[in-house]
C-alpha positions in Angstrom: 0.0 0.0 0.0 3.0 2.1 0.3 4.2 1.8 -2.6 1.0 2.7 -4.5 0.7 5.8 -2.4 4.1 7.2 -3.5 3.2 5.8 -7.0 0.4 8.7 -6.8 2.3 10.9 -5.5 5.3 11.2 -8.0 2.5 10.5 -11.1 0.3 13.6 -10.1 4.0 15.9 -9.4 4.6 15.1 -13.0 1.2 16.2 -14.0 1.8 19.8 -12.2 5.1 20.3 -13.5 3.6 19.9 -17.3 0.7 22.0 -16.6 3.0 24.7 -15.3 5.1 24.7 -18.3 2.2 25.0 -20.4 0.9 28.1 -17.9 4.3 29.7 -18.2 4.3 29.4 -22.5 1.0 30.8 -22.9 2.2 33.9 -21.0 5.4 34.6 -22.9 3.5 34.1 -26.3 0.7 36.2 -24.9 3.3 39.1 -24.3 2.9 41.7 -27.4 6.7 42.0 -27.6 6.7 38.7 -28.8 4.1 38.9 -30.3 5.8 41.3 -32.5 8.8 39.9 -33.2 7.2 36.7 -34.4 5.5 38.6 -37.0 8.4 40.1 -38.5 10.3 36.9 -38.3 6.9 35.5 -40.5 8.0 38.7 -42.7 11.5 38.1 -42.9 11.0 34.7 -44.0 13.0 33.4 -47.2 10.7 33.5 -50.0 12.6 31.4 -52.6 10.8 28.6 -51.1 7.8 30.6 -52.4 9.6 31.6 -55.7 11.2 28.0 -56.6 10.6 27.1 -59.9 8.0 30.1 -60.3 10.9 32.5 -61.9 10.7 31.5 -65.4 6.8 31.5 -64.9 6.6 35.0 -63.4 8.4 36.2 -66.6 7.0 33.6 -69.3 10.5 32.6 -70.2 9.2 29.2 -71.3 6.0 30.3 -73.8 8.2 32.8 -75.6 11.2 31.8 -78.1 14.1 33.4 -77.2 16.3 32.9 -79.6 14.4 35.9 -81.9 14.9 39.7 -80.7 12.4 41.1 -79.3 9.5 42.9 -81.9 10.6 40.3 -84.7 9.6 41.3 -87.9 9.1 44.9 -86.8 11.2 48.1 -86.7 14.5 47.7 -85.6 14.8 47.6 -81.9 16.3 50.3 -79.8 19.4 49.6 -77.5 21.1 52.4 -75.4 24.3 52.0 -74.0 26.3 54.0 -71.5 29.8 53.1 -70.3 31.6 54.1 -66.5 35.2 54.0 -67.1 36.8 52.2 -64.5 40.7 52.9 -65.5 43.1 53.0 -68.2 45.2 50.6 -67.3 48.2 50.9 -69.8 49.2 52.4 -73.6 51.3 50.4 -75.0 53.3 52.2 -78.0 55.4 49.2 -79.0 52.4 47.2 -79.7 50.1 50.0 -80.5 47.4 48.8 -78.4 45.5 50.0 -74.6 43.5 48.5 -72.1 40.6 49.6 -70.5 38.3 48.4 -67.6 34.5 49.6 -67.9 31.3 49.3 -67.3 29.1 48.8 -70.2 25.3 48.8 -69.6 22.6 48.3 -71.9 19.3 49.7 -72.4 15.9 47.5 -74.1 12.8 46.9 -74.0 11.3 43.4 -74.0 7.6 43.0 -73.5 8.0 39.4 -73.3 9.6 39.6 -70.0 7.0 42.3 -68.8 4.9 40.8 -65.3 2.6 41.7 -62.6 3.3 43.5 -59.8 1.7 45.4 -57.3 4.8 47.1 -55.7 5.8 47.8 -59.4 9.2 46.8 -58.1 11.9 45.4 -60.5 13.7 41.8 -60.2 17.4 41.2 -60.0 19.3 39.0 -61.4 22.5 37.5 -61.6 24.2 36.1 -65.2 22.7 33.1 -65.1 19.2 34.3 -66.3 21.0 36.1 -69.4 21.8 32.6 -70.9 17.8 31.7 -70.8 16.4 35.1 -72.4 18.0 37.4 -75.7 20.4 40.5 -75.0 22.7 42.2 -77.4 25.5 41.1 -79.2 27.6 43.9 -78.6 31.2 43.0 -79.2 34.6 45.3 -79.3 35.5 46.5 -82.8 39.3 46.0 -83.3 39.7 44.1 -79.7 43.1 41.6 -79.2 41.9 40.4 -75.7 38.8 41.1 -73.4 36.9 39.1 -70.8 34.1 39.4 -68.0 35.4 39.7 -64.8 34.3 36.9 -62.9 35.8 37.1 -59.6 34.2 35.6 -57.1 31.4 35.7 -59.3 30.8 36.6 -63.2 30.3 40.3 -63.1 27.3 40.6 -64.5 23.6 42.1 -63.7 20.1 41.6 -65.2 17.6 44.0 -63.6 13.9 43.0 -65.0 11.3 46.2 -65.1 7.6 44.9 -65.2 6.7 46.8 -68.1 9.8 44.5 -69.6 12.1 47.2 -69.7 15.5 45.6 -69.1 18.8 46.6 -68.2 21.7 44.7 -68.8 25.5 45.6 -67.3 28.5 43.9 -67.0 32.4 44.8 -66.0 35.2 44.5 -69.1 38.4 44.8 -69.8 39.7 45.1 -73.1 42.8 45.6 -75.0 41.8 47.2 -78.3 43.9 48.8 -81.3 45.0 52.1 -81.2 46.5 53.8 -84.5 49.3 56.1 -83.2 51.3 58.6 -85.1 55.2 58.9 -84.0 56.3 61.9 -86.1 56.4 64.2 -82.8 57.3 62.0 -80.6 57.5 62.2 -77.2 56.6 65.3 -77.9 53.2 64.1 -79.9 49.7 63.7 -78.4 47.5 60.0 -79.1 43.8 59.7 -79.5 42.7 56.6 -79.2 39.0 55.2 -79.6 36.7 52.3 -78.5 34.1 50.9 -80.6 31.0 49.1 -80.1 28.7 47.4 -82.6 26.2 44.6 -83.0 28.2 41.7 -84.3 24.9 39.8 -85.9 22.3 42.2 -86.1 22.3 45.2 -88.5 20.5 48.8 -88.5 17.6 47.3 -89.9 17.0 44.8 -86.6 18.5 47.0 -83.8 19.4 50.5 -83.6 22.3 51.3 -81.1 22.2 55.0 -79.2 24.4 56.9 -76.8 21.5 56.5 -74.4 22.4 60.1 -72.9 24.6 61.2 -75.6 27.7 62.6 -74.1 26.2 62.2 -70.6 26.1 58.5 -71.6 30.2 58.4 -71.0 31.4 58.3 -67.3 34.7 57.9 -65.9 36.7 57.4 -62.7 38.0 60.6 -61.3 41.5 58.8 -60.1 42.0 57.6 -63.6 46.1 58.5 -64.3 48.6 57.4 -66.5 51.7 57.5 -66.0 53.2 58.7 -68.8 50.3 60.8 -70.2 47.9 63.5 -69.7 43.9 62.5 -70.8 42.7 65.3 -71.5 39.4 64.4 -73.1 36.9 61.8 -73.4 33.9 62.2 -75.5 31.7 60.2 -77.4 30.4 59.4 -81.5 28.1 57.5 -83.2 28.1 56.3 -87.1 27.2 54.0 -89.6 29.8 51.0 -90.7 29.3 49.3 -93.9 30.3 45.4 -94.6 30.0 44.2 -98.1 28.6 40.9 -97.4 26.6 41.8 -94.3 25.2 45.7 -94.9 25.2 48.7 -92.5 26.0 48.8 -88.8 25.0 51.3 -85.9 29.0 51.6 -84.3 29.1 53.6 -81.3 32.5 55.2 -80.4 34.7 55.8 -76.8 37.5 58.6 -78.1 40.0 60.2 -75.7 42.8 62.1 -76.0 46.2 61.8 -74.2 48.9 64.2 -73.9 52.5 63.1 -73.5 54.7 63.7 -70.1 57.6 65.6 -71.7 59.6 65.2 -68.5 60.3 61.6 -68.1 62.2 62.2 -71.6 64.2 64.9 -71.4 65.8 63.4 -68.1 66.3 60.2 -70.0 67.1 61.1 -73.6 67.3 64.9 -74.3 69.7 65.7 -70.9 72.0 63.2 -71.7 72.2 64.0 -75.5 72.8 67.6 -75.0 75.8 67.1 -72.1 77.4 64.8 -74.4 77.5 67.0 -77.3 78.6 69.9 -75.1 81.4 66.8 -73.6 82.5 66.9 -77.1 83.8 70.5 -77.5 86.2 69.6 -74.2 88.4 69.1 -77.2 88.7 72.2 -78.4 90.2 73.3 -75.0 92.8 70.5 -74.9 96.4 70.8 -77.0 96.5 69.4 -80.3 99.1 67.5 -79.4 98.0 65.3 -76.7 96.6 62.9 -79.1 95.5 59.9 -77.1 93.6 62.6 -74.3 91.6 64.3 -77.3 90.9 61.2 -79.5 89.7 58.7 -76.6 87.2 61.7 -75.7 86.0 61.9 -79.0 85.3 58.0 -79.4 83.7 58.2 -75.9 81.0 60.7 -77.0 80.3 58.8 -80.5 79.4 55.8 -78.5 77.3 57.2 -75.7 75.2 58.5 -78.6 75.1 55.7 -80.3 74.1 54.4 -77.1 71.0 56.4 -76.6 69.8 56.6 -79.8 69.6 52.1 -79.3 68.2 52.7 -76.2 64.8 55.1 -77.1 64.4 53.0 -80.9 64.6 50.0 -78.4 61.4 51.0 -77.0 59.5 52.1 -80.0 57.7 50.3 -82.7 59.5 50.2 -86.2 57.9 53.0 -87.9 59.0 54.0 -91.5 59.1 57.8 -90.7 61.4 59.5 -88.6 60.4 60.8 -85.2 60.7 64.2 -83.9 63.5 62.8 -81.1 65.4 61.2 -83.9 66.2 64.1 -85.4 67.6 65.7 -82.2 69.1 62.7 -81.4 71.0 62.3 -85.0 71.9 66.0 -85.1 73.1 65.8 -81.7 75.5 62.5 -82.8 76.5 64.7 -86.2 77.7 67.4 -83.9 80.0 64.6 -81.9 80.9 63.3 -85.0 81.9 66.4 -86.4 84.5 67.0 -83.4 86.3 64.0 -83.9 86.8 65.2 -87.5 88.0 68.4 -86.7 90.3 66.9 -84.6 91.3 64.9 -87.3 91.9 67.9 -89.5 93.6 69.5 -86.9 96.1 66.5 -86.4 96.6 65.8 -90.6 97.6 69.7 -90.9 99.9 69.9 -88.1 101.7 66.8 -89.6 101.7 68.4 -93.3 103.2 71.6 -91.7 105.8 69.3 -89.5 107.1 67.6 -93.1 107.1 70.6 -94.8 109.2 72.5 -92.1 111.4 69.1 -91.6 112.0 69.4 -95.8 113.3 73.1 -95.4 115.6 72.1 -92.5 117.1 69.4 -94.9 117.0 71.8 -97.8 118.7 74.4 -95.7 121.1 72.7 -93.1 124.1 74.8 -93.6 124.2 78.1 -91.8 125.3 80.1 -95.0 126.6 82.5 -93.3 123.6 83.7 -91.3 123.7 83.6 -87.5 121.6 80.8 -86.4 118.6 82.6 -84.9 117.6 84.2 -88.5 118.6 81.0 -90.0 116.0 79.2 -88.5 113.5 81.5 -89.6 113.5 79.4 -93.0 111.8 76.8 -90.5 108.6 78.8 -90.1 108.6 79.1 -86.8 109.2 83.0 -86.5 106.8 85.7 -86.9 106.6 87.8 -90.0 108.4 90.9 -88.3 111.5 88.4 -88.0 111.1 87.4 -91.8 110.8 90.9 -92.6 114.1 92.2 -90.2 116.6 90.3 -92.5 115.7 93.1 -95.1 118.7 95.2 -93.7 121.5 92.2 -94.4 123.3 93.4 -97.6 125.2 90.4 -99.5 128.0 91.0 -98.0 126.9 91.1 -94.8 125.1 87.8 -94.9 127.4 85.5 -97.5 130.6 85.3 -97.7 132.2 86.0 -101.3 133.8 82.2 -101.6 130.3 81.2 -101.4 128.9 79.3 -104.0 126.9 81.6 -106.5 123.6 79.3 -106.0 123.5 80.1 -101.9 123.8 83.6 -102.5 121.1 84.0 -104.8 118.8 82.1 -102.0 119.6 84.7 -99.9 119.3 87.8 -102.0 115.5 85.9 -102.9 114.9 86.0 -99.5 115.9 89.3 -98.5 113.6 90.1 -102.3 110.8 88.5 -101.0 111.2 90.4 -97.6 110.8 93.5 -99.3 107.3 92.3 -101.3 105.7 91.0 -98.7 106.5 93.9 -97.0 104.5 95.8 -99.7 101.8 93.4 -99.9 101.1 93.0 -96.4 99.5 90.0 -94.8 97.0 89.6 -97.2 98.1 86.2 -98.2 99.0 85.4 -95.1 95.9 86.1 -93.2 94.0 84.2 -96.0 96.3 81.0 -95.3 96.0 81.5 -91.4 93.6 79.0 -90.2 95.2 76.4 -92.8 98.7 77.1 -91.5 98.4 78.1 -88.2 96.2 74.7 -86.3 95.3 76.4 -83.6 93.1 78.7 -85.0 90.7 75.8 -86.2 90.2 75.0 -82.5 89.6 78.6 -82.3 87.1 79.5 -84.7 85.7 75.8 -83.8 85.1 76.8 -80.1 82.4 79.5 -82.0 80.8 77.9 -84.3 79.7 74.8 -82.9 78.2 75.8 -79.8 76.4 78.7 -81.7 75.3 76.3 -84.5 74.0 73.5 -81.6 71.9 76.7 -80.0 69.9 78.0 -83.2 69.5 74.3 -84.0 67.7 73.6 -80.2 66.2 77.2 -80.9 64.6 75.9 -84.2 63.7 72.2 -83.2 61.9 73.6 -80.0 59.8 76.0 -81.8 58.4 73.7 -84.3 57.9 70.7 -82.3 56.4 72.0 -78.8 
């Protein structure tokens, strides 16, 4: 009996317990916080439970075919496009080429994706609806390389209006062709242009539009180039004719880019210029010290040869000449040049040596003169010296057992003492710069310096 008793007792504890739980619930649900938050939990809920396998329904995907544009048969269907650039990411002038990142949207409207809606609310979508319904075929004219991005995800975005209006983005890059013209270069400017078209469809089936015309082209304030200046974007329309195919609505990106002038002249133009100017050390240095003026010379021709392999290195092979080639070929003419004068310098000085060693061995007897006007025959005296043995009478200067021949070399010289004495230095001054070497380093310290300046004076002027 006990046992039963405590049986009882334990079975109607339980029964309490439960029936106090129970109590306790209905409270908390009772409680209008709760309440509250349960409904907006009911709101929040996930509705692609509700949507799965209704997508395609909602927008008739599967009564409609597809594979047609949209008003087949009719007039030719509008598409506007506008375009964000992203960056310029290079300019390539060995390859001719650029690449740009964008984002390139498109415009449409397709009533056979048009559905109901109450909110009047659009529908998102990723690129996976845009392989199940018809957009553009807008391609790159004159593209090498482009590709979607499609990290983590394929960049792309199909945004569904119910009326059917439709608009249709994705993010590019692209490397297209770029026809560049070299004749100023660096000190040139490049316009470049992107072109889009419809690769299948021609003006008679859809009509591409700058959907805000000028407005329709954005781009990224922190776009910057390194080596150039963009100074304008702006956009252009026209038609483009294929024999086979017919006419084509081509829309057109153009910008225009200005070169950095200053990466070049510390690179090419600096270095050009102080090695020409290294050059005319030469001039400064004696004639004689052959090995110290013709090492310098061959130092300077190679530098330039040098630089000029260095900047046609990095440029395409163009069958014009560029505005820095002519600098930089002038500039190597002028280096050139010095070692030639040099060279002219060095064979006069050598003709003048064997002529004066030829009137030593002509003359090697003292005749009867004392040696200091005999050596005058060896050139190395000044006019006024030549001109001083005038006073000697014959038998003052030769002896009268001297040989008849000697003395009539000295009354010829003592003859032409007297003429040139009358004549002046008229022949001599015209002979100076051929006789006398050092005046070619003279004269050359002038002219080439002068002629280097009006040259920079003149290339400057026409090319900046």
């Amino acid at each position: 009996m006990p046992y039963f008793t405590k049986l009882l007792l334990l079975i109607f504890c339980l029964v309490l317990l439960v029936e106090s739980r129970k109590h306790r619930r209905r409270r908390w649900t009772s409680h209008p916080d709760v309440q509250r938050a349960s409904h907006i939990v009911k709101k929040n809920q996930d509705l692609t439970k509700a949507w799965k396998g209704k997508t395609e329904q909602l927008l008739k995907i599967d009564e409609h075919d597809f594979t047609m544009r949209p008003a087949f048969g009719g007039p030719a269907i509008p598409v506007g496009v506008d375009v964000q650039v992203e960056s310029l990411d290079s300019i390539s002038e060995v390859d001719m080429d650029f690449t740009m990142t964008l984002y390139l949207r498109h415009y449409w409207k397709d009533e056979r994706l048009s559905f109901y809606s109450t909110n009047n609310k659009s529908m998102t979508f990723d690129g996976r609806l845009v392989k199940k319904i018809w957009v553009p075929d807008v391609f790159f004219v004159h593209s090498k390389r482009s590709f979607i991005h499609d990290t983590t995800t394929d960049n792309i975005m199909l945004r569904v209006f119910p009326d059917g209006h439709v608009l249709y983005s994705m993010r590019v890059t692209v490397t297209a062709m770029c026809n560049m013209d070299f004749s100023h270069f660096p000190l040139d400017s490049q316009t470049c242009s992107l072109e889009l078209e419809s690769y299948a469809y021609t003006d008679e089936d859809l009509m591409l539009y700058w959907k805000n015309g000028n407005e329709s082209l954005k781009t990224d304030e922190k776009i910057s180039l390194s080596q150039f200046l963009i100074q304008k974007f702006h956009t252009t329309s026209r038609l483009a004719f294929y024999s086979s195919t017919g006419w084509y609505n081509r829309l057109y990106i153009n910008f225009t880019l200005r070169r950095h002038i200053f990466f070049f002249l510390l690179q090419t133009y600096f270095p050009a210029t102080l090695m020409v100017m290294l050059s005319w050390v030469s001039f400064w240095i004696d004639r004689r010290a052959v090995p110290a003026r013709v090492s310098l010379g061959i130092t300077t021709v190679l530098t330039m040869s040098t630089i000029i392999t260095g900047v046609n290195a990095s440029m395409p092979r163009v069958s014009y000449i560029k505005a820095v080639d002519i600098y930089l070929w002038v500039s190597f003419v002028f280096v050139f040049l010095s070692v030639l004068e040099y060279a002219a310098v060095n064979y006069l000085t050598t003709v003048q040596e064997r002529k004066e060693r030829k009137l030593r061995e002509r003359f090697s007897c003292s005749c009867g003169i004392p040696h200091s006007k005999t050596m005058m025959l060896d050139g190395n005296y000044s006019e006024s010296d030549a001109n001083s043995l005038a006073g000697y009478t014959r038998n003052q200067m030769v002896p009268e057992e001297e040989k008849p021949e000697k003395v009539v070399v000295h009354l010829a010289m003592s003859n032409e003492s007297n003429s040139s004495r009358k004549r002046g230095l008229k022949g001599h001054v015209g002979l100076r710069i051929i006789q006398n070497t050092h005046a070619i380093d003279k004269y050359s310290r002038l002219i080439f310096p002068g002629t280097y300046i009006v040259f920079n004076l003149i290339y400057w002027c026409v090319f900046s």
